[in-house]
VMD Tcl script that draws the C-alpha trace (Angstrom):
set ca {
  {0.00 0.00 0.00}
  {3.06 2.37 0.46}
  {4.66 1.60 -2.56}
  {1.41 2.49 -4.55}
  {0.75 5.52 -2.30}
  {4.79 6.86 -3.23}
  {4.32 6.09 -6.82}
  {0.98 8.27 -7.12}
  {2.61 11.18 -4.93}
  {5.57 11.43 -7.19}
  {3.56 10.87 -10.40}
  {1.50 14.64 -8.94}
  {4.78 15.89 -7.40}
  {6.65 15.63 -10.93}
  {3.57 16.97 -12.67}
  {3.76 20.19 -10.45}
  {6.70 21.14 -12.50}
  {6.68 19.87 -15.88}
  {3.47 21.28 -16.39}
  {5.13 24.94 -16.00}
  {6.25 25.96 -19.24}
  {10.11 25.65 -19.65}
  {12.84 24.92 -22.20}
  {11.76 20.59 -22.09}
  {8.41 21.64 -22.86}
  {9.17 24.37 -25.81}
  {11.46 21.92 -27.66}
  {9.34 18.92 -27.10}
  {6.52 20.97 -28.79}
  {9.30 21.63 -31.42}
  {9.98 18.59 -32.20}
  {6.59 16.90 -32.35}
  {5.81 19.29 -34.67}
  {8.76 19.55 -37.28}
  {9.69 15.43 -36.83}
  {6.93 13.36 -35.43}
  {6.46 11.38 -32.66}
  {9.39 10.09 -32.11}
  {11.50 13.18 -32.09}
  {9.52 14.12 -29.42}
  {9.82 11.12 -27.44}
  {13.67 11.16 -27.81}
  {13.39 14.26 -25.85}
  {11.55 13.32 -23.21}
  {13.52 10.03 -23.07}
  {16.96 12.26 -22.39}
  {14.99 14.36 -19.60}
  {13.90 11.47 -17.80}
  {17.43 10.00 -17.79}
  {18.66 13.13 -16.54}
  {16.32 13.42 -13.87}
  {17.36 9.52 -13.23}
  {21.29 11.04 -12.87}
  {20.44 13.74 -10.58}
  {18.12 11.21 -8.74}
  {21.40 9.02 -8.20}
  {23.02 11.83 -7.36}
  {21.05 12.55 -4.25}
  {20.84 8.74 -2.87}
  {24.56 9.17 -2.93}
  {24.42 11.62 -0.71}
  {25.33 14.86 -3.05}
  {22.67 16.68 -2.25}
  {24.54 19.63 -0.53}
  {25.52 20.13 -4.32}
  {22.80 21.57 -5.06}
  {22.69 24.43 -2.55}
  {25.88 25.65 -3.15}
  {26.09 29.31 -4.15}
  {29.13 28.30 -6.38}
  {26.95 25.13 -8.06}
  {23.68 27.74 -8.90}
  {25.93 30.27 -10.14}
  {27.82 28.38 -12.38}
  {24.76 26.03 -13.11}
  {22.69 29.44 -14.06}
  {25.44 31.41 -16.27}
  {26.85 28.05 -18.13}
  {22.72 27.17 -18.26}
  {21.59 30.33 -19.72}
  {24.11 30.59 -22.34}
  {23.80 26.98 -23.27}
  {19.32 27.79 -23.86}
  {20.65 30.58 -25.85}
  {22.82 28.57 -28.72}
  {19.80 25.58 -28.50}
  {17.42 28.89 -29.42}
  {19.80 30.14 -32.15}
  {19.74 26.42 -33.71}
  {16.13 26.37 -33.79}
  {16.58 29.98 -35.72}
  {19.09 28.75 -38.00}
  {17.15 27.45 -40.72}
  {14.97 30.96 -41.23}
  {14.61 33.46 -43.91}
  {12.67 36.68 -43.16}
  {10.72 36.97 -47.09}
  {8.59 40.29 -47.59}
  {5.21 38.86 -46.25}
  {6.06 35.38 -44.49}
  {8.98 33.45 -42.84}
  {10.49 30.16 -44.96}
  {11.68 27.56 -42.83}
  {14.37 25.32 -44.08}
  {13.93 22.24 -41.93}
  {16.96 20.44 -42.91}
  {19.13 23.94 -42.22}
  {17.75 23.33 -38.60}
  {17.99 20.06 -37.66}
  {18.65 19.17 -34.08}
  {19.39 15.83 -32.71}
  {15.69 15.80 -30.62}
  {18.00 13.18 -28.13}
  {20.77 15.88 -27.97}
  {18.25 18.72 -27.89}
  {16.55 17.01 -25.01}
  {19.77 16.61 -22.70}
  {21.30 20.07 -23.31}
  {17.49 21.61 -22.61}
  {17.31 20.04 -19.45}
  {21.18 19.83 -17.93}
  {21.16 23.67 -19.07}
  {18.34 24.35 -16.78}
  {18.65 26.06 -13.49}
  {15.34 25.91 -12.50}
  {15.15 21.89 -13.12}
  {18.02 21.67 -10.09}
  {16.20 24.31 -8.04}
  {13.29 21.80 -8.06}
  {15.25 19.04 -7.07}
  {16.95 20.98 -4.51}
  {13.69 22.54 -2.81}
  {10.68 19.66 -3.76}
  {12.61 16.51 -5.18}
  {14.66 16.15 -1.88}
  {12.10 16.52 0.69}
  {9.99 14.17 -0.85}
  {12.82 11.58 -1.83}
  {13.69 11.60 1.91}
  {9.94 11.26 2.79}
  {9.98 8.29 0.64}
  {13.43 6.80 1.81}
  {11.32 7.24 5.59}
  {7.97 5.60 4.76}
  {9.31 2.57 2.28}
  {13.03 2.69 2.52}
  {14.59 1.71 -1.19}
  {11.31 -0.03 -2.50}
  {9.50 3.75 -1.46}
  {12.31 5.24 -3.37}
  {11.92 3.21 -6.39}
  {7.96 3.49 -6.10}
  {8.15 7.35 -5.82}
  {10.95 7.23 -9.06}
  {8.65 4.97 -10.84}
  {5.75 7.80 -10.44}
  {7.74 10.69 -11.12}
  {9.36 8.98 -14.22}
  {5.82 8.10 -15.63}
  {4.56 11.56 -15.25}
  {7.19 12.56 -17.32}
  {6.16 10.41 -20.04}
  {2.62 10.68 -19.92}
  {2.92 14.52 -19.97}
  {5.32 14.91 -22.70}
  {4.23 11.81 -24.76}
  {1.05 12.77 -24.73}
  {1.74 16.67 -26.29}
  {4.28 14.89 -28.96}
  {1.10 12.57 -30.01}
  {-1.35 15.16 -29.97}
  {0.93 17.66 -32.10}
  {2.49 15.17 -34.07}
  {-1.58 14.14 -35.46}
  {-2.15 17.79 -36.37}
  {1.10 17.98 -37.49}
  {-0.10 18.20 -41.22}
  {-3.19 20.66 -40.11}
  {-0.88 22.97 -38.64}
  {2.08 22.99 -41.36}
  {1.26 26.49 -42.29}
  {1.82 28.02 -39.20}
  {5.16 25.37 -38.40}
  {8.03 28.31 -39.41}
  {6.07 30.82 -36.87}
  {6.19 28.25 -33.96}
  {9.50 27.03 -34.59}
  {10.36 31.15 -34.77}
  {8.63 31.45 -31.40}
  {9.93 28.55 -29.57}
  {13.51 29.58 -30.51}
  {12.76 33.54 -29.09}
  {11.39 31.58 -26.05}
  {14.54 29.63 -25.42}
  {16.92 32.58 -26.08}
  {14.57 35.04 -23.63}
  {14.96 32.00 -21.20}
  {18.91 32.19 -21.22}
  {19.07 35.55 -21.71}
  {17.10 35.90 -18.38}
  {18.93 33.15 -16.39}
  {22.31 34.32 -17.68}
  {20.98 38.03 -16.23}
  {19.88 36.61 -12.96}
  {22.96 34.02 -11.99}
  {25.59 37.31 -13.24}
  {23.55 39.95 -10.50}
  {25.12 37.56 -7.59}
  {28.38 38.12 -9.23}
  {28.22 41.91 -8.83}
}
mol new
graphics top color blue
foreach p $ca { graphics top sphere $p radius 0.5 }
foreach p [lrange $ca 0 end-1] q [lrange $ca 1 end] { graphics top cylinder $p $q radius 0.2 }
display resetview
């Protein structure tokens, strides 16, 4: 009964922060749109294994890591800059014509895999969770189950992950066709998103410095 109780508290834990827009989310939506299904899936496949790291991470005891001044800064200047050159690939294949944008797909392509694990190891905010939610309740777990609690909660959280972000890359990747039109405009946006994302973490890490 514990085990089942941990895996449905991490599955609504982990969707308390994937459902906030962020850089996963943008280039999942991407992806989905510009390659299918699958592209999309690759991405969320490299988040979740990233989340499994940093999950390993903290049953090895590293969690101090994360609070360090020294780890945020460097985590949110490296971070930001890092969003910013995956939002000027997503720009690269665009030409600015007199009435429209033209998107060149294959001047753009991005490994969705690749995509996925710079998107999410360049996020601050991803540690900051981990730091201030995932640890609390990964110790809550480790108290109430011990390692088969840990492994339920993981289990939860994990399939969150893909039933949030699987299900987007399905649903975009069916209306894929009825949305073609409009594909060089989203790509446009979701590239402006990711740059305004590590313009502002690259902003906010550097105002410690000074």
């Amino acid at each position: 009964m514990e085990a089942f109780w941990l895996a449905c508290l991490g599955f609504m834990v982990a969707m308390s922060g994937i459902v906030v827009p962020g850089p996963i989310l943008i280039l999942v939506l991407h992806q989905a749109t510009t390659g299918g299904f699958g592209s999309g899936f690759l991405v969320t496949l490299a988040h979740a294994l990233v989340a499994g790291a940093v999950l390993l991470l903290l049953i090895a005891g590293l969690s101090y890591l994360f609070q360090l001044e020294a780890f945020q800064f460097y985590a949110g200047t490296l971070g930001g800059f890092s969003l910013m050159v995956l939002g000027l690939m997503l720009l690269k294949g665009f030409k600015a014509g007199p009435l429209k944008l033209s998107f060149r797909a294959e001047a753009s392509s991005l490994n969705p895999f690749l995509g996925g694990l710079i998107a999410s190891l360049s996020n601050p905010q991803f540690f900051l969770w981990w730091a201030v939610i995932g640890l609390p309740m990964l110790s809550y777990a480790t108290e109430l189950g011990g390692a088969t609690g840990v492994l339920s909660w993981a289990m939860g959280s994990l399939a969150a992950v893909f039933t949030w972000y699987g299900s987007i890359s399905y649903l975009l990747a069916r209306s894929r066709r009825k949305i073609e039109d409009f594909l060089p405009y989203l790509t446009f946006t979701c590239g402006l998103f990711l740059i305004g994302m590590g313009v502002f973490f690259l902003l906010r890490y550097l105002v410690r410095l000074f």
